[in-house]
N, C-alpha and C positions, 0 to 999 in steps of 0.2 A: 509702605513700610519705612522708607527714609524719610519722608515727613514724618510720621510718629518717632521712629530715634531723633531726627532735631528738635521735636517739641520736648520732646522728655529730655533732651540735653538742656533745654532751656529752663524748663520746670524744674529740674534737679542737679545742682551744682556737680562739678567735675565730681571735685574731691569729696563729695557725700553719697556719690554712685555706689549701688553695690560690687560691678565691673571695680572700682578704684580698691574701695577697699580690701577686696577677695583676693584682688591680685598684687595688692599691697600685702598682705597676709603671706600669700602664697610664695612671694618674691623672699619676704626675711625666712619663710619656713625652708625654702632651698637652700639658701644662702647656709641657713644652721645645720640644715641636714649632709648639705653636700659639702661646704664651707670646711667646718668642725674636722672630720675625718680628714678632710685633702689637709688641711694645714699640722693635727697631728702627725700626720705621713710626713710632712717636710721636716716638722721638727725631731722625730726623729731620725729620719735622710742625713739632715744635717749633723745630728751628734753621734752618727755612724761612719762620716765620712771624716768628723771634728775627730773622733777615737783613732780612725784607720790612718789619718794621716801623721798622724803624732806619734802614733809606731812605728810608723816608715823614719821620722823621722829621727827617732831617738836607735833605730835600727841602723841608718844611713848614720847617724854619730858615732853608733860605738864600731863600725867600717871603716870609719876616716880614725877613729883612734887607735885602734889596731894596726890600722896602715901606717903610722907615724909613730906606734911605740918604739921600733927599734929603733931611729930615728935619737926619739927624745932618750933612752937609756946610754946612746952612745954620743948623746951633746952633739952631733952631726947637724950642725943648722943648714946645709946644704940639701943632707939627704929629704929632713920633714918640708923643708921649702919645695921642692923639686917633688916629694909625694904630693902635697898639697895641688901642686898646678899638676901631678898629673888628675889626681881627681874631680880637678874642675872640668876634665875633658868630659868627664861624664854628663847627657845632656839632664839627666836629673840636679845632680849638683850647681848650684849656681855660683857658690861661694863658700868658701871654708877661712879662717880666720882662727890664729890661735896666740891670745891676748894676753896679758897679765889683768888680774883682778881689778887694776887702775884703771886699765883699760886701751895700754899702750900696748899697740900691733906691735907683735913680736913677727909671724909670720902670716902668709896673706896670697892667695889663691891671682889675687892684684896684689903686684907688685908696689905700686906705686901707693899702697896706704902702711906699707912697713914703715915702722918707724912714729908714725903716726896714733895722737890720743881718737878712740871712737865716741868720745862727745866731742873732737873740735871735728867728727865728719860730719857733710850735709846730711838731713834726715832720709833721703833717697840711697843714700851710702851705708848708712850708720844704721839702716832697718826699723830708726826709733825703738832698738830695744836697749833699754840701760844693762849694764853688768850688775849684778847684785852676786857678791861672795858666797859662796856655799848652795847657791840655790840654782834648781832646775827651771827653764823659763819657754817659754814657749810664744810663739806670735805669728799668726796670721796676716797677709795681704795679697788679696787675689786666692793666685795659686799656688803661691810662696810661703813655704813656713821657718821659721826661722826657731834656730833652738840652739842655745847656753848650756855646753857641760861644762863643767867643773873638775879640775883636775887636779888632786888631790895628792900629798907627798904620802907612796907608798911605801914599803920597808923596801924597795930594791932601788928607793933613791937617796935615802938616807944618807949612801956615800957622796950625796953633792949637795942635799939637804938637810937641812933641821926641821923641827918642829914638824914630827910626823903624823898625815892627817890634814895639814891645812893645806889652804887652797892657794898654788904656786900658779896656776895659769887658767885660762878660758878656752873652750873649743867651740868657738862659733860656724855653726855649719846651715846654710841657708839650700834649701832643697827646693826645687820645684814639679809640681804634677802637674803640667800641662795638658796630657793627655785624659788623665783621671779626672780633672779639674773639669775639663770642658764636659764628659759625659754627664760627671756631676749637675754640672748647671744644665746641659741639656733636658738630665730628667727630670731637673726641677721648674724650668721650665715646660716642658712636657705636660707631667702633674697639674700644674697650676693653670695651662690653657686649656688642659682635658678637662679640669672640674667646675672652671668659667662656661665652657661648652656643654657639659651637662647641665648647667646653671640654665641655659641658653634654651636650649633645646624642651627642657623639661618646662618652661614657662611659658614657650614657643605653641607645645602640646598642651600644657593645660589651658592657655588661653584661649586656645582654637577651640577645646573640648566645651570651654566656660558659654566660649560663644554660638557653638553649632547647639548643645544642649539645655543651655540655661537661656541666654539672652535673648537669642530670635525665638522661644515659645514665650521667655516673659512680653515681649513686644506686640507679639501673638497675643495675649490674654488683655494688654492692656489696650491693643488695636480694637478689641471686642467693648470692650468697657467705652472705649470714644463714638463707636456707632451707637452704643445704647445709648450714651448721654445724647446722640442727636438724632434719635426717638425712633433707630434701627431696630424692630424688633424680631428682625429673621437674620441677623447676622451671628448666625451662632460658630463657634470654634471648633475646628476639626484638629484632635491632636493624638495620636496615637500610640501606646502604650500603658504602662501599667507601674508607671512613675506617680511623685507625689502632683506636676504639673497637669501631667493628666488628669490625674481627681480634679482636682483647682478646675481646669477648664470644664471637665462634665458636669461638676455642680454649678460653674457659669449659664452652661446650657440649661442646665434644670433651671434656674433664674430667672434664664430669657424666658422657656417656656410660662411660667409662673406670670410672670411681668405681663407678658404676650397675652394669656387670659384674664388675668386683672385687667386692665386696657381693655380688652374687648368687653368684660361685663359691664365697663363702667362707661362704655360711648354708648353701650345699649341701654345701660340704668338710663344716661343723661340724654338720649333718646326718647324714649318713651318718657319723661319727664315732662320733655318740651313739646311731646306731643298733647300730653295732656295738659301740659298749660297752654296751648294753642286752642285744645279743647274749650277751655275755660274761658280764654278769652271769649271763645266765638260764642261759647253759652253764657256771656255776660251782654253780646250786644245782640242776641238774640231775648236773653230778657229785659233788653233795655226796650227792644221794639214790643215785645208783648206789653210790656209796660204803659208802652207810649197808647198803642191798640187799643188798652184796657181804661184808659184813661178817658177819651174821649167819650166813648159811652155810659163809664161811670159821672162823667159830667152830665150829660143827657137826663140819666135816671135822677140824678140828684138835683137837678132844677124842674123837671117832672113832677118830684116829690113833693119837692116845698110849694108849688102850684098846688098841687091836688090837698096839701096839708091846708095851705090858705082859705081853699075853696072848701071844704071838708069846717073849719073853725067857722066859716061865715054861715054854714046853712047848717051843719049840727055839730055843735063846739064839744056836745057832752059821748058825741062817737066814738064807738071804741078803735073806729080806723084811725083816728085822729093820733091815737096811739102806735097804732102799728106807723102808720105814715114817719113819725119820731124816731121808731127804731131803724126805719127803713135809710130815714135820712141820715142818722146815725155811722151807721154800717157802713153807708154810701162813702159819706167823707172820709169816715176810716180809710176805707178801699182808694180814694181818691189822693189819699195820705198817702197812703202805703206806695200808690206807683209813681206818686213826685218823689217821692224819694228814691224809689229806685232808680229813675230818671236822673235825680238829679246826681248819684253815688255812681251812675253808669256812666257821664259825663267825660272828655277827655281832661286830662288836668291838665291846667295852663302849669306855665314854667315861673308866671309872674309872681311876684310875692306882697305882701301890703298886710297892712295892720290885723293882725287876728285874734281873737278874744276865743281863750282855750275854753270859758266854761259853755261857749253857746256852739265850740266843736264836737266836745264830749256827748252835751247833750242832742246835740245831731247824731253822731253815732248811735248812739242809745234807743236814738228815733227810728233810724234805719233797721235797727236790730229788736225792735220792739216783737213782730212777728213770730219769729224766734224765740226770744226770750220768753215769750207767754206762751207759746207750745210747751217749752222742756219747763214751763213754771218756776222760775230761775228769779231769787232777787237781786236785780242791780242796783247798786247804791252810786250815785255822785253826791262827793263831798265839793262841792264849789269852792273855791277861796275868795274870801270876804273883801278884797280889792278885784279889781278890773283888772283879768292875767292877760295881759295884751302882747303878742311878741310879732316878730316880724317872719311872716312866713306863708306858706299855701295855706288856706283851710281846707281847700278838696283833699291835698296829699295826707293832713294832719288829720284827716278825716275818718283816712284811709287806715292811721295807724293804729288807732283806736279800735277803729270796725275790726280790724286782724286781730289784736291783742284781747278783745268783749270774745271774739266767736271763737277762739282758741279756749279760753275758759269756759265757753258753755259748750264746746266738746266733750271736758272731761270730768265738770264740775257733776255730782249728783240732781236726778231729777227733784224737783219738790223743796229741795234743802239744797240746793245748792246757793252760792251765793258771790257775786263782784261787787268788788267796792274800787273808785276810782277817787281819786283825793288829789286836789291838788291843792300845793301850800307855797308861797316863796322860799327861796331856799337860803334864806339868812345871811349872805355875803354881802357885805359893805360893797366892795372892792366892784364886785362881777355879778351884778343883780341880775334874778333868774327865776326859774318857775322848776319845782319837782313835782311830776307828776308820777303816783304809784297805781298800779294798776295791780290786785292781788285778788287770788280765789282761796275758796277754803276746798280745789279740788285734791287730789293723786301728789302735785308733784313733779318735779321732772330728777330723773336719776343724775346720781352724780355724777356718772361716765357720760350720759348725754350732756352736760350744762357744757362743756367746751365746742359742741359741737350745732350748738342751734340756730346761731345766724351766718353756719355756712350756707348754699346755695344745695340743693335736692336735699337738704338732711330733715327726714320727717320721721316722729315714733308712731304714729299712725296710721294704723293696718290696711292694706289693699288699697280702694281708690280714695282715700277718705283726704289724702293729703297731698300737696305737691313740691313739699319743701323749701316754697319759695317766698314765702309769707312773712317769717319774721328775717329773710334774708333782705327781700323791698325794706320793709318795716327801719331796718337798721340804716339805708342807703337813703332814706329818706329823713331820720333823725339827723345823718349826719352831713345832710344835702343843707339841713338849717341850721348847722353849724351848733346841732347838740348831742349829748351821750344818751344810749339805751345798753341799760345793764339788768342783768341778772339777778336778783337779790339771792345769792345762795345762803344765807345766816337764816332767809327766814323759816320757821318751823311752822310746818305744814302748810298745803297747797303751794300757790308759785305767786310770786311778787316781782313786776319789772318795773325798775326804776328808771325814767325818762328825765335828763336836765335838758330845759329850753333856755337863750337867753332873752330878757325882757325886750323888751320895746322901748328903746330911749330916746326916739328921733329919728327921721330915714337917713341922717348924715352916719 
């Protein structure tokens, strides 16, 4: 199993895995799903604690201004200094400051900034909040919020003020929530590692789930496919359940079975195939020997004959044995024909090659198939070609292809009427001078679903033991032993036509 995940790690880039991307998916769908929520929760955390504190603070202002009204009604700069520090004792107040609009400490929780403008303080001093007249102001740092009242001439101050309504001083009051502050970030902090951990956890689990249920039965299924590719046909998959991977695997198995019986029909086709071409051989050099058997006494008879014809012409010429003797002699040579050539068609083929003249091969074949041919009453025509078709090549093999190509046609051509015609012509190339030989009947045909498939090896359309599939399979292995084409004529209309290119003979360089 871990050799198949590193082949298929290798076969299948990282980042194009299904594992990558699923959990690439999976990772931004948490992210959105868990993400989205937790960070709404903070944001509004945040502008609940932004609200809460800003009321403590403007609460904590109007505390410190009430503490220092009588203060300021009675111009007592003793008494509002002296409230001022005491309220700094409080550990929420950090700082209180009560300024003029310019900006120049009038009074000061620290001492030591009376007197003093808050732009010449350092920014750590100074809070970085500027004064702006009339307006309420607010600012955050840390845990610190800092907030700007405005202190307005009311009618009860009229007696030391003009202009009632404007703004005579500032109440800078700086608060701190250290306690609240921390819970705060605690729970914000909290939040945000609880929903990295569910992030965590949740990807933790579906990748285990990815891997215990999807990945080891995908590796399962494609484990099965690497023994069939190397020609396992009992290694079928046990997966259990009532998932889609399951089907997938049962109809695996139904495959193998399927696969499993193909293979077997077809060592048994291609068995008895080569049985019966072993037959054949052996019924070939069994009638090469009857052949050879039948030969010598047809010799015998036939110089017997011509004796007795001889003796027969000297003592009565005008006999009618004299005739018989004729026919007898006749016969004889036929017969004496017939098994040289069996003989010599039974022969082993050399391997050697040397000059061969196609029209005195044709007509050899023709010869051999004479017997034949005048049983089924069949006319064979050779068209010779008017030069010398000389190529370089076996005659026995070229002999052979012929003899296949004549008996395949008087297979299927009609008795009486039927008819082959064999033609050869040059085939007109400047370039690559050659020989086309056509070989056509006027029988059946061959279907169009068969024509791809007729110089494979067993593939026969004739019925029971009539054929061995192996005929025009040699036939092609020997065209192309001489370094020529055998094709199909399928354009031609009606019967069957194969086209043979040879090349010439130009020299044995």
């Amino acid at each position: 199993m871990e050799n198949l995940k590193d082949q298929s790690k290798k076969e299948i880039p990282k980042f194009r895995s299904l594992k990558f991307r699923l959990m690439t998916l999976i990772t931004m769908l948490l992210i959105l799903v868990v993400g989205v929520p937790v960070g709404l929760y903070l944001y509004q955390l945040d502008r609940n604690y932004h609200e809460l504190s800003i009321n403590f603070i403007e609460s904590a202002s109007q505390v410190v201004y009430q503490f220092i009204y009588d203060g300021m009604m009675q111009n007592d700069s003793l008494q509002i200094q002296h409230n001022l520090e005491l309220l700094a004792l409080d550990p929420g107040i950090r700082l209180v400051r009560l300024m003029r609009p310019t900006g120049m400490i009038l009074y000061s929780s620290r001492t030591a900034e009376i007197g003093k403008n808050l732009h010449e303080l350092p920014e750590e001093l100074a809070f970085g909040i500027d004064t702006t007249p009339g307006e309420e102001t607010f600012k955050r740092i840390g845990n610190v919020y800092s907030h700007h009242h405005s202190i307005r001439v009311q009618k009860e101050c009229t007696a030391c003020h003009a202009n009632k309504g404007a703004v005579i001083a500032v109440l800078d009051v700086h608060a701190g929530f250290t306690q609240s502050g921390l819970l705060y970030d605690n729970s914000k902090k909290l939040v945000i590692s609880g929903g990295v951990l569910i992030i965590l956890i949740l990807w933790v689990v579906l990748n285990f789930l990815y891997q215990s249920q999807i990945e080891t039965r995908l590796h399962t299924i494609i484990s099965g496919f690497e023994k069939l590719s190397r020609g396992d046909y009992d290694s079928t998959i046990h997966m259990p359940g009532k998932h889609e991977l399951a089907f997938l695997a049962g109809k695996f198995n139904q495959m193998l079975k399927s696969l499993k019986l193909a293979r077997q029909k077809e060592e048994k086709f291609i068995v008895e195939k080569l049985e019966r071409a072993d037959r054949l051989v052996t019924l070939g050099e069994v009638a090469a020997e009857i052949a050879h058997e039948v030969n010598n006494p047809a010799g015998i008879i036939l110089t017997r004959a011509e004796f007795l014809k001889e003796e027969m012409e000297e003592t009565n010429p005008d006999s009618v044995c004299v005739e018989d003797l004729k026919i007898i002699i006749k016969q004889t040579e036929k017969l004496a024909d017939t098994t040289r050539s069996i003989l010599h068609y039974a022969k082993k083929l050399p391997q050697s090659f040397e000059k061969t003249n196609l029209n005195e091969v044709i007509e050899s074949s023709i010869k051999v198939l004479q017997p034949r041919i005048s049983k089924r009453q069949v006319r064979v025509k050779a068209v010779t070609c008017d030069c010398v078709p000389v190529v370089w090549g076996n005659a026995n093999q070229l002999e052979q292809v012929f003899c296949n190509l004549i008996n395949n046609s008087l297979d299927v051509v009609p008795p009486q009427s039927g008819m082959v015609e064999i033609t050869i012509r040059e085939n007109g190339d400047p370039e690559k001078s050659g020989y086309r030989v056509q070989v056509r009947d006027n029988g059946p045909g061959i279907p169009k679903e068969y024509q791809d498939k007729i110089f494979s090896p067993f593939f026969t359309t004739k019925s029971g033991d009539q054929g061995t599939g192996l005929g025009l399979f040699i036939v092609k292995n020997i065209i192309s032993n001489h370094k020529g084409t055998i094709e199909l004529n399928s354009a031609a209309t009606g019967g069957t036509e194969f086209i043979i290119e040879l090349e010439a003979y130009l020299g044995e360089n």
